[in-house]
C-alpha positions in Angstrom: 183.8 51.1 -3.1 187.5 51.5 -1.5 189.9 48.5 -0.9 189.5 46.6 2.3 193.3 47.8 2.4 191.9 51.2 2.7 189.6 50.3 5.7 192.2 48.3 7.4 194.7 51.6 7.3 192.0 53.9 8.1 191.5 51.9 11.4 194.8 51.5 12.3 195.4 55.6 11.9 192.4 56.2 13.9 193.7 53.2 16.8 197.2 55.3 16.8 195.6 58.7 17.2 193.4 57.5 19.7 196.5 56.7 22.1 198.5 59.6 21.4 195.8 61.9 21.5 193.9 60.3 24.8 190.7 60.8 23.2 187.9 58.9 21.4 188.2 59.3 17.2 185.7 58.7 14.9 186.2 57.2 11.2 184.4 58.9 8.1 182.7 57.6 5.5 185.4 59.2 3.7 188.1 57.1 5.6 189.1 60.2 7.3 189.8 60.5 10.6 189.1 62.9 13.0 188.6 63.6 17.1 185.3 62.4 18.1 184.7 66.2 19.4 185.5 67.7 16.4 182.6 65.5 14.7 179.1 67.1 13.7 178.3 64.4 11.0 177.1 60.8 11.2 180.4 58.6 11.2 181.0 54.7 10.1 183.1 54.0 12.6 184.3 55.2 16.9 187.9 53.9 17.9 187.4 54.3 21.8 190.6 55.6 23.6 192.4 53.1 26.2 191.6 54.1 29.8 195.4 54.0 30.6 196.5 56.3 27.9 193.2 58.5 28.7 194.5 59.0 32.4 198.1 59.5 31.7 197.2 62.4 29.0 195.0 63.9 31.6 197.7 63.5 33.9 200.2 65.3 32.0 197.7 67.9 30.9 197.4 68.7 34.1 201.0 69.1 35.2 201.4 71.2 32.1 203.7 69.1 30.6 201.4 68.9 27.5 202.5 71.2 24.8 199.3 72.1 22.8 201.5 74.0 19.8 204.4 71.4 19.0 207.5 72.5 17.9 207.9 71.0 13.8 211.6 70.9 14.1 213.2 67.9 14.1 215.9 68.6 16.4 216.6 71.1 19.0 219.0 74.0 17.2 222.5 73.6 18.5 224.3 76.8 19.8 227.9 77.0 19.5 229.8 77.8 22.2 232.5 80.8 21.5 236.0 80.3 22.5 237.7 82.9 24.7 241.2 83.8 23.7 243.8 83.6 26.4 244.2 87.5 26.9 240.7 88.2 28.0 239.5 89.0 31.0 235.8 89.3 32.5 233.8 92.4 33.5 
């Protein structure tokens, strides 16, 4: 049997994930946790989404603002700026 420890993290993942993700998650009997749609097994446990993050997710689906392949970097890339020297001259 796993540590009520365990339980208590598994629930609090699946709570997080439910509001970023704006969709209903399930808990295994595993402790994993997974999207609700993504399910085809019985599971112990369904963290129902809040209706207010649910409708701002679809909202910003919607408007495309939703990236569905997230860049992994941590920061945006910095691109140096070059210098002109004093003699140049466009064109």
């Amino acid at each position: 049997m796993e540590d009520p420890d365990d339980y208590q993290i598994a629930v609090q993942t699946a709570m997080q994930m439910a509001e970023r993700f704006g969709e209903d998650v399930a808990i295994m009997d595993n402790l994993s946790v997974l999207l609700l749609r993504e399910v085809d097994s019985p599971c112990i446990e369904i963290i129902r989404c809040p209706a207010d993050k649910t409708l701002i997710y679809l909202r910003k689906k919607r408007l495309g603002l939703i990236n569905r392949f997230p860049s992994f970097s941590a920061k945006p890339e910095k691109r140096a700026l070059r210098k002109k020297s004093a003699g140049a001259t466009l064109g």
